[in-house]
C-alpha positions as CSV (number, residue, x, y, z in Angstrom):
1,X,2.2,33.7,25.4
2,X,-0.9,32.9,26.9
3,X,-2.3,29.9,25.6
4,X,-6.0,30.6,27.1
5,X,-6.5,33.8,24.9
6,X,-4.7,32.0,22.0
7,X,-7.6,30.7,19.3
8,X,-6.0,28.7,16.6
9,X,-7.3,25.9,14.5
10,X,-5.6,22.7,15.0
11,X,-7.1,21.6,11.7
12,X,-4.9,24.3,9.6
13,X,-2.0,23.3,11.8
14,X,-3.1,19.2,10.1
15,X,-2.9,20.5,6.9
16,X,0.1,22.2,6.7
17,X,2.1,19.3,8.3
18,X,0.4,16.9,5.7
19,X,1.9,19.4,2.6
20,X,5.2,19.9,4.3
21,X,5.4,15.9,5.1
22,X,4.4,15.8,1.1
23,X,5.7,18.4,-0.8
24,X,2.2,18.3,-2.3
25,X,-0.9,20.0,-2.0
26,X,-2.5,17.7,-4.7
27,X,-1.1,14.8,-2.3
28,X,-1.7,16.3,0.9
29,X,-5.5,16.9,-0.5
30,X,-5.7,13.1,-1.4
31,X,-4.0,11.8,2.5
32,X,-6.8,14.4,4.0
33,X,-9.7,14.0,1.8
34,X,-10.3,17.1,0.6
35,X,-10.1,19.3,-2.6
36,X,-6.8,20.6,-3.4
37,X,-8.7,24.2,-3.3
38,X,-9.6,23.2,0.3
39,X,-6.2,22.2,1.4
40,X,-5.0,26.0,-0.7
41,X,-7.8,27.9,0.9
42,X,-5.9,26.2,4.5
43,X,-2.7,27.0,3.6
44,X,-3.9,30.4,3.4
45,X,-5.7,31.2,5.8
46,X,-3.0,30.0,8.2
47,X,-0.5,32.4,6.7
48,X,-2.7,35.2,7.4
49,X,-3.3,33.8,11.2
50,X,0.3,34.1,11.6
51,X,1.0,36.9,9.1
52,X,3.8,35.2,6.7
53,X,4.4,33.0,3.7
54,X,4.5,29.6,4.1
55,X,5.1,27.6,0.8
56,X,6.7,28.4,-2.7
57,X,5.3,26.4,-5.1
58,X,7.3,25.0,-7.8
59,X,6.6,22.9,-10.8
60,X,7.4,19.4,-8.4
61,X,5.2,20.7,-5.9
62,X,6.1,23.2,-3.1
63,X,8.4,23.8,-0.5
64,X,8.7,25.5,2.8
65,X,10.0,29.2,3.7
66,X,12.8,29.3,5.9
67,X,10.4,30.9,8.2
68,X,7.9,27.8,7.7
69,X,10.6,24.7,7.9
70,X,11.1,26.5,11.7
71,X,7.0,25.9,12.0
72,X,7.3,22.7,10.7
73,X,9.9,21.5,13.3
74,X,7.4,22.6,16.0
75,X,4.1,21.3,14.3
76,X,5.7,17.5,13.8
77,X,7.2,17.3,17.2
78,X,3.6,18.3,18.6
79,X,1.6,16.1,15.9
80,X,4.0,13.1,16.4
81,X,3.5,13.6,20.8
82,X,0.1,13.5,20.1
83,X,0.3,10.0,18.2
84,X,1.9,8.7,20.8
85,X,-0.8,10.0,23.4
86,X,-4.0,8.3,21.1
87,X,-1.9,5.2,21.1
88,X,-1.6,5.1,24.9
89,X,-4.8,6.0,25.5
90,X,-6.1,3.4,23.2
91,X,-3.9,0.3,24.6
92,X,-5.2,1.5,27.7
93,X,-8.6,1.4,27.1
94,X,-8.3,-2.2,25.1
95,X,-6.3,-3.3,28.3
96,X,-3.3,-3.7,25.9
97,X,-1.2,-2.0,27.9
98,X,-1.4,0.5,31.3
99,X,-2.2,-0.8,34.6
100,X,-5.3,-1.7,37.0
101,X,-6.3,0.4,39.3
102,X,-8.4,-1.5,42.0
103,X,-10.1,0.7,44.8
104,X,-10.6,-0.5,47.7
């Protein structure tokens, strides 16, 4: 796949990791900020990007499809390495952690 010619909104991607980490689209809407039609209009929109269901909803709440608990596998490794990137980065910029770097 080429990555370059790939446009996809890492926003969506936020969203659905928030519901499946949740169960809850009223939930997920409260952790994010949003409206719950907001975080629904999301969830929809990235099923149509990638052209499959992503949630049943249920009386508790929602689940994944098979299809989407693959997603989510990918999504929360990617979300969590990126949490561990902002926390280097910020260590290293408060001089908490990293190293010096003296040119000479």
């Amino acid at each position: 796949m080429d990555i370059i010619n790939h446009n996809f909104d890492l926003n969506l991607y936020k969203v659905f990791y928030t519901v499946a980490q949740t169960k809850s689209i009223s939930k997920a809407a409260e952790l994010l900020y949003v409206s719950q039609p907001a975080v629904s209009y999301s969830i929809k929109t990235l099923e149509e990007t990638l052209g499959g269901k992503l949630l049943y909803r249920n009386p508790k709440g929602v689940e994944l499809t098979p299809e989407a608990e693959k997603l989510y596998d990918s999504v929360k490794s990617c979300y969590q390495s990126l949490l561990v990137g902002e926390k280097l980065f910020t260590e290293d910029t408060n001089l908490t952690h990293g190293e010096i770097y003296i040119r000479l």
